[in-house]
C-alpha positions as CSV (number, residue, x, y, z in Angstrom):
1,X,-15.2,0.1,20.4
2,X,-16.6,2.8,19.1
3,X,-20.8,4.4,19.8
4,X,-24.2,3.4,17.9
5,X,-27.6,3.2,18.1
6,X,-29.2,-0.4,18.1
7,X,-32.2,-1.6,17.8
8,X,-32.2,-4.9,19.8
9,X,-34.5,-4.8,23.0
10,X,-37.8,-5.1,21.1
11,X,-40.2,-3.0,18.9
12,X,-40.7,0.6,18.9
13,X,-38.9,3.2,20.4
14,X,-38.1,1.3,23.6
15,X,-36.1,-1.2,22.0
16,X,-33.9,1.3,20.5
17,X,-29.9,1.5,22.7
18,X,-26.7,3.7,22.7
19,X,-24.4,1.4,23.5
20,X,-20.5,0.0,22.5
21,X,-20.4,-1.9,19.8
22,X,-16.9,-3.2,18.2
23,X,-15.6,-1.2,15.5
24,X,-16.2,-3.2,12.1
25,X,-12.8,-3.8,9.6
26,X,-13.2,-3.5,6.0
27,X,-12.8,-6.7,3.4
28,X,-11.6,-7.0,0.3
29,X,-13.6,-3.7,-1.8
30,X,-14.6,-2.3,1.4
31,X,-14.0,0.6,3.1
32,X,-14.4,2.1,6.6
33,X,-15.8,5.6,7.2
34,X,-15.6,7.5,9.9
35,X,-18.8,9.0,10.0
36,X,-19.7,12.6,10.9
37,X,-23.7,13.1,10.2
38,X,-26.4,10.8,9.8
39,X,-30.0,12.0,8.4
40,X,-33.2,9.9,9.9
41,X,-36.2,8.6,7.5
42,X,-39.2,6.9,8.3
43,X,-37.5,3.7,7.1
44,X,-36.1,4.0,10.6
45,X,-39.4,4.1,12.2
46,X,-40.6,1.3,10.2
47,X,-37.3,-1.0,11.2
48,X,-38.0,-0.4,14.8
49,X,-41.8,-0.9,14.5
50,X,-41.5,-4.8,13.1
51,X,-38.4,-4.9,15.7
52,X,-38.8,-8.7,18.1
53,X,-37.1,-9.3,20.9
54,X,-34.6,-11.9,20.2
55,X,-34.2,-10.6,16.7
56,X,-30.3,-10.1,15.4
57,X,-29.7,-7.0,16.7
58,X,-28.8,-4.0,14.1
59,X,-27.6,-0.5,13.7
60,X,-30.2,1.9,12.7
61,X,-29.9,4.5,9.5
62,X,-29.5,4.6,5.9
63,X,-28.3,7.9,5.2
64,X,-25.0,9.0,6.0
65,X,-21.3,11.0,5.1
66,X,-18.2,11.2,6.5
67,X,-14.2,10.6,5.8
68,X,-12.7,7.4,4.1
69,X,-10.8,6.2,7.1
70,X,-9.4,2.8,6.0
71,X,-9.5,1.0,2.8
72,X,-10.0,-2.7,2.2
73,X,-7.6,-4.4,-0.7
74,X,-8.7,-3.7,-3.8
75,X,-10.2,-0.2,-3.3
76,X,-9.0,2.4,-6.2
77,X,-11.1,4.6,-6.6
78,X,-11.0,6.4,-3.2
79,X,-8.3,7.3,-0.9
80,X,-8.0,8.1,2.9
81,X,-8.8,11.5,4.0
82,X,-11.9,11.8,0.7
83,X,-15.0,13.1,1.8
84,X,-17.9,11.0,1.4
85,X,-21.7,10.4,1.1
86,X,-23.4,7.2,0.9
87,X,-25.4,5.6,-1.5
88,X,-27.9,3.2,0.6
89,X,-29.5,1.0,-2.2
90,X,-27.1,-2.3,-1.4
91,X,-26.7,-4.3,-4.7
92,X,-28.8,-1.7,-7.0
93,X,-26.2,-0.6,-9.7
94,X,-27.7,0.1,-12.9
95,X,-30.8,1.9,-13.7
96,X,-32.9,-0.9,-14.3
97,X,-36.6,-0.6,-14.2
98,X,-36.8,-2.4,-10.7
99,X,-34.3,-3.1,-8.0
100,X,-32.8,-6.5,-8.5
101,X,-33.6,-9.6,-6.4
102,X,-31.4,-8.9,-3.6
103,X,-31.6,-5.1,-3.1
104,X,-31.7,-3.9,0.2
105,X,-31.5,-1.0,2.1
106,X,-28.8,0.4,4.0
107,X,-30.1,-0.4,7.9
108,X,-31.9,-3.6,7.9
109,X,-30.2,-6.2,7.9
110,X,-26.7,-4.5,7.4
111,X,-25.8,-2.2,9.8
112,X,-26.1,1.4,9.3
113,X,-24.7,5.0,9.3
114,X,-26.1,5.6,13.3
115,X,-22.3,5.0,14.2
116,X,-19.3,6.6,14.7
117,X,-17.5,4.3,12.0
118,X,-19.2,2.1,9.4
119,X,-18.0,-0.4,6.8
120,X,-19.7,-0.4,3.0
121,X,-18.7,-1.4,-0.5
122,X,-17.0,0.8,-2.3
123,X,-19.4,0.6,-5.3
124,X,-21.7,2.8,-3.1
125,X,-19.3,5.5,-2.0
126,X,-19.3,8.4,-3.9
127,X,-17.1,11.9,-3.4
128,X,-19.6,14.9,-1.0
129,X,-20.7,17.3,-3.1
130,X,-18.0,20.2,-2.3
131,X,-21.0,22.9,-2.2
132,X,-22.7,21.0,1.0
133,X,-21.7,20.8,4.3
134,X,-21.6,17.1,6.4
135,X,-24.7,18.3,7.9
136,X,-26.3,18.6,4.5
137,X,-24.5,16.1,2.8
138,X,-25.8,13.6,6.2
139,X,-29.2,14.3,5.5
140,X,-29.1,13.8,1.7
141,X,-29.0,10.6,0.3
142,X,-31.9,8.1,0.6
143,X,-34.5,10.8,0.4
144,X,-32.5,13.3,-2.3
145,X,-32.4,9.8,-4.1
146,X,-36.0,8.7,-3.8
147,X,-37.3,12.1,-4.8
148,X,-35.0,12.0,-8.3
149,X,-35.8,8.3,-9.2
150,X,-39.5,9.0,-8.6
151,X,-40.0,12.9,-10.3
152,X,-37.4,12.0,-13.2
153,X,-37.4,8.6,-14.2
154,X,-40.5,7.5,-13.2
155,X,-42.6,10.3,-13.7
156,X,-40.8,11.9,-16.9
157,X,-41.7,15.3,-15.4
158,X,-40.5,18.3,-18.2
159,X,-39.7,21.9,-18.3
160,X,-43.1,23.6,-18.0
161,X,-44.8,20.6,-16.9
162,X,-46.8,20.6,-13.5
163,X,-46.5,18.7,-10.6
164,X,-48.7,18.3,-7.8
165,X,-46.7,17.3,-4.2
166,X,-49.8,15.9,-1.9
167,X,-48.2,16.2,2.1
168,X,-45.6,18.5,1.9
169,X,-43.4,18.5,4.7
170,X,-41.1,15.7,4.5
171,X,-37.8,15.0,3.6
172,X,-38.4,13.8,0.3
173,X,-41.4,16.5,-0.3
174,X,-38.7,19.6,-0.1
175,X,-36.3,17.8,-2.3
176,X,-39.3,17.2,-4.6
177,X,-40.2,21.3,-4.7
178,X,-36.7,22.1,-5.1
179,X,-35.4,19.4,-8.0
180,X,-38.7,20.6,-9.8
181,X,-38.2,23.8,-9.8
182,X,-34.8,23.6,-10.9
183,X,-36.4,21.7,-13.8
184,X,-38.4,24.7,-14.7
185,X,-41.8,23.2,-13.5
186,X,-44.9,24.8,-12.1
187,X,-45.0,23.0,-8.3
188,X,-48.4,23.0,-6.8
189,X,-48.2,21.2,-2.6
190,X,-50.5,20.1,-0.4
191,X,-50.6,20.0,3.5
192,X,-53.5,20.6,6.4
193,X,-50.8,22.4,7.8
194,X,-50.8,26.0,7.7
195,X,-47.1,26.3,8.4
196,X,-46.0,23.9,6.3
197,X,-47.7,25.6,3.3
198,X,-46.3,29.0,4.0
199,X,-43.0,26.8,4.5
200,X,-43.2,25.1,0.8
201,X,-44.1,28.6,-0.7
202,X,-40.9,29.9,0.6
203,X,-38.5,26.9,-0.7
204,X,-40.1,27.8,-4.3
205,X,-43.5,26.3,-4.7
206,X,-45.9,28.2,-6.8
207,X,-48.9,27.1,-5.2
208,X,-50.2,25.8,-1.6
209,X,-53.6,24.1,-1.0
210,X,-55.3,22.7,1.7
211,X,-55.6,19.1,1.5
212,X,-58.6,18.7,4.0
213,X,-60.6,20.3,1.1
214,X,-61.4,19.3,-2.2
215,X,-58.2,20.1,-3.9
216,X,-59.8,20.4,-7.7
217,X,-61.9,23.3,-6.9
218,X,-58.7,25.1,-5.2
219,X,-57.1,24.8,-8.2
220,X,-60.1,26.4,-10.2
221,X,-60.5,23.6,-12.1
222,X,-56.8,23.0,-13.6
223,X,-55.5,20.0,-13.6
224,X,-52.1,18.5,-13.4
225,X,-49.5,16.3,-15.5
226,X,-47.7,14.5,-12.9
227,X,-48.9,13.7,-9.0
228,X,-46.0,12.5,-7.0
229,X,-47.6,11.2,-3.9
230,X,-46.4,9.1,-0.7
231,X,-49.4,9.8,1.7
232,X,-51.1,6.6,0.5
233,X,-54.7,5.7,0.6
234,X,-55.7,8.7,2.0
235,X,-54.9,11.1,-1.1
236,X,-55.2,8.1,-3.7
237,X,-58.6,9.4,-4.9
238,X,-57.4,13.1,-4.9
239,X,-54.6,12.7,-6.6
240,X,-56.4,10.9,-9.5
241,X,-58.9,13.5,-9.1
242,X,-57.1,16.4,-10.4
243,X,-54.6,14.4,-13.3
244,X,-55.4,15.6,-16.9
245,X,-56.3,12.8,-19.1
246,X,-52.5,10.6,-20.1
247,X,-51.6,12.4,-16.8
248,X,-49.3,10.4,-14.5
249,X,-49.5,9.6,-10.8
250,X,-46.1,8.0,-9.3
251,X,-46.4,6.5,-5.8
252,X,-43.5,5.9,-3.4
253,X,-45.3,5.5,0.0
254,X,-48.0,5.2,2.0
255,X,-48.0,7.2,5.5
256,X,-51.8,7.2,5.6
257,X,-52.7,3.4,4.3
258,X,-51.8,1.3,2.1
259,X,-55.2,-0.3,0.4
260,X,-57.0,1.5,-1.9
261,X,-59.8,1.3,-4.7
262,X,-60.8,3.2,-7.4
263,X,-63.1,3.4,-10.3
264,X,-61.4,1.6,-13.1
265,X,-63.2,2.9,-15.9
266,X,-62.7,6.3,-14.7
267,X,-58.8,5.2,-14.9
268,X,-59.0,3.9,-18.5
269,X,-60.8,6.1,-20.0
270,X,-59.0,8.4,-18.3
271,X,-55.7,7.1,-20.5
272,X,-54.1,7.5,-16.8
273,X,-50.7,5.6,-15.9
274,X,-49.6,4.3,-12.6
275,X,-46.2,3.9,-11.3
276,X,-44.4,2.9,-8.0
277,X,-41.3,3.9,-7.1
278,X,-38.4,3.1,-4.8
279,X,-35.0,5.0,-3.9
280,X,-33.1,4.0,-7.2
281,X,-29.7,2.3,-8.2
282,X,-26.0,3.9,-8.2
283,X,-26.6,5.4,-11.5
284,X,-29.6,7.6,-10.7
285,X,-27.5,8.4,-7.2
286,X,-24.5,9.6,-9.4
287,X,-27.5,11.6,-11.8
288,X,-28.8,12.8,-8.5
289,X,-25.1,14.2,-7.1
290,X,-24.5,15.9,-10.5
291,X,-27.9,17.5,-10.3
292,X,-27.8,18.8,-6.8
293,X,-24.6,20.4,-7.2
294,X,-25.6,22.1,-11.1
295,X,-28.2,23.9,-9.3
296,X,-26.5,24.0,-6.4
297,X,-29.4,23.0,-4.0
298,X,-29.2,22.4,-0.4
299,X,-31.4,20.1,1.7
300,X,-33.6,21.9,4.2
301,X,-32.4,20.3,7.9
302,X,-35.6,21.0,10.2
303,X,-33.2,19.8,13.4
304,X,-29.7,18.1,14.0
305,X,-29.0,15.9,17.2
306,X,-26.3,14.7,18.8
307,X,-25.8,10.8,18.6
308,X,-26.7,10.1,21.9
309,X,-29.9,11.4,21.6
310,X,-31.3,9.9,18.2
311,X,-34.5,8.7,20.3
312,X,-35.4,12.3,20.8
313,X,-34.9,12.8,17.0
314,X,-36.7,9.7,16.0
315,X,-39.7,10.9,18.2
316,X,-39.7,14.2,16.3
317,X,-39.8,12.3,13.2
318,X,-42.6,10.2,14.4
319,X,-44.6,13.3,15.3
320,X,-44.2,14.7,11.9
321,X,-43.3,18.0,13.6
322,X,-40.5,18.4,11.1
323,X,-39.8,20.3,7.8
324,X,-37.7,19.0,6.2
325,X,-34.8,16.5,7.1
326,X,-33.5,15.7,11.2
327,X,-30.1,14.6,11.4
328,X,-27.7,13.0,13.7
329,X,-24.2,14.7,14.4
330,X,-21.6,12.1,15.0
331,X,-18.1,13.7,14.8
C-alpha cells in the first residue's frame, strides 16, 4: 500500500483524504515512478470543487517528478534508477493546433502525482532537467508548460517585443516573466498587490502596475504587442485596452469570470486577434525542457509541504497568498 491524497468524500476541501491506497503496476509501455515532489495548480481546486459524493474516487495532482522504479514490457527508452518529470497532457503528442478528442489532464479521471508511486505511459516521461532540483523539477510541468504553449506558440511573442502579464503571482505568471525575458522581451505585470509587484520586479520584469487603476495611463500611453492573460472577465476590457492595433491577446483562464463582451468594431478595426490556449502536447513539453535548461531558469517555489498535509497547501493556493508555485514533498 503505499500514501495519497483522494478526493472521494464530496466537493471542496472537505472531501479531500490521506489515506492507503494499493500501489498501482505498470502495463505493457508503462512505467511506475516513485514519486518525490508534487507541485499544486488550481486545476486541483477546480477537480475538488465539481467533486459529488458517490463519484469514482481519484488521486489529486498533475504535476510531478521522481525515479523510474519499475518498467512495463516494452519500455526502451528509460531505465530504472532515471530521474524523471512528467508530462500531464494524456494523449496530446504532436503540436497540433488543438488538443485531440481525447486529451486529458493528468488528475481527473486518471490518478495523479499526490502519491508516493504512480503509473503513466511512457510517451509522457521525460529525463529532469539535471540543473533543477525534485523540488523544482515537482513544481514545473503543467504550469512551465502552459506558460510556453501560450507566450510562444500561441502568441508568437519576439525578441524586443512586449508583453503585458495582467495578475502576476501565480505559477504560470513567474514562468511567463522569466521565459520572456530570456526571450529578450520588455515584460510589463499587473497585480493590486503591492508585494507581488515588488516580487515580479525582482524575478526580472521591467515594469509593475496597478491593476485597480486604469492600466493605459500607467503606461503613459504605450501600448503593447502581446497580452497574456488568465484573470478572465475581469481584465478582458483592459487587456484589449492597451494592445496596439494587429496586437495579440492570448487567454488561458479565467480566475475572475468567465463571460465577457466587448465592442466588436473596436476589435476589428482594431485588426486585433484572439487566441485560447491550453497546456500543450509532448512536443512543446520537450521545447519547454530544452528551453528551461538553455537559460537555465528555475521555478520560484513560494512553499513546499509534506504529503500529509496537501489540504494546508491547497488552502494556501485557494487564498492566493502564494508567489509562485506550492509543492508537495513525497520522498
Amino acid at each position: 500500500m503505499m500514501k495519497a491524497i483522494v478526493a472521494e468524500g464530496g466537493a471542496g476541501l472537505a472531501g479531500v483524504r490521506y489515506k492507503d491506497v494499493p500501489i498501482p503496476e505498470p502495463g505493457p509501455g508503462q512505467v511506475r515512478i516513485q514519486l518525490r515532489t508534487a507541485g499544486l495548480n488550481r486545476r486541483d481546486l477546480r477537480v475538488i470543487a465539481l467533486a459529488k459524493t458517490g463519484n469514482p474516487p481519484v488521486i489529486l495532482g498533475s504535476d510531478g517528478a521522481g525515479v523510474v522504479d519499475a518498467l512495463g514490457s516494452g519500455v526502451e527508452n528509460l531505465a530504472l534508477g532515471d530521474e524523471v518529470i512528467i508530462h500531464p497532457a494524456l494523449k496530446w503528442i504532436r503540436n497540433t493546433p488543438a488538443p485531440p478528442p481525447d486529451y486529458e489532464i493528468l488528475g481527473s479521471p486518471t490518478d495523479g502525482t499526490f502519491a508516493e508511486y504512480i503509473v503513466v505511459d511512457a510517451d509522457h516521461v521525460a529525463k529532469k532537467p539535471d540543473h533543477l532540483s525534485f523540488e523544482e523539477a515537482g513544481v514545473l510541468p503543467l504550469a512551465a508548460l502552459t506558460a510556453y504553449r501560450a507566450l510562444f506558440t500561441r502568441g508568437e511573442l519576439h525578441q524586443g517585443q512586449t508583453v503585458l502579464l495582467p495578475g502576476v503571482g501565480g505559477g504560470v505568471a513567474t514562468y511567463l516573466v522569466q521565459f520572456a525575458k530570456a526571450r529578450k522581451a520588455r515584460v510589463v505585470v499587473t497585480s493590486r498587490s503591492a508585494d507581488k509587484r515588488e516580487s515580479a520586479l525582482r524575478l526580472g520584469a521591467d515594469m509593475a502596475i496597478d491593476s485597480t487603476q486604469d492600466w493605459l495611463p500607467q503606461l503613459n500611453g504605450e501600448r503593447v504587442d502581446l497580452v497574456v492573460d488568465s484573470v478572465g472577465a475581469a481584465t478582458f476590457d483592459q487587456c484589449f485596452s492597451v494592445l496596439k492595433p494587429g496586437g495579440t491577446l492570448v487567454t488561458f483562464g479565467a480566475t475572475a469570470g468567465d463571460e465577457v463582451r466587448f465592442d466588436l468594431r473596436s476589435f476589428f478595426y482594431g485588426q486585433f486577434n484572439l487566441k485560447g490556449s491550453t497546456m500543450g502536447s509532448r512536443e512543446e513539453f520537450d521545447e519547454m525542457l530544452r528551453f528551461v535548461s538553455e537559460h537555465r531558469i528555475h521555478p520560484v517555489v513560494d512553499a513546499m509541504f509534506p504529503l500529509a498535509e496537501a489540504v494546508s497547501a491547497l488552502t494556501r493556493l485557494q487564498d492566493t497568498r502564494n508567489f509562485g508555485k506550492i509543492g508537495l514533498i513525497i520522498g
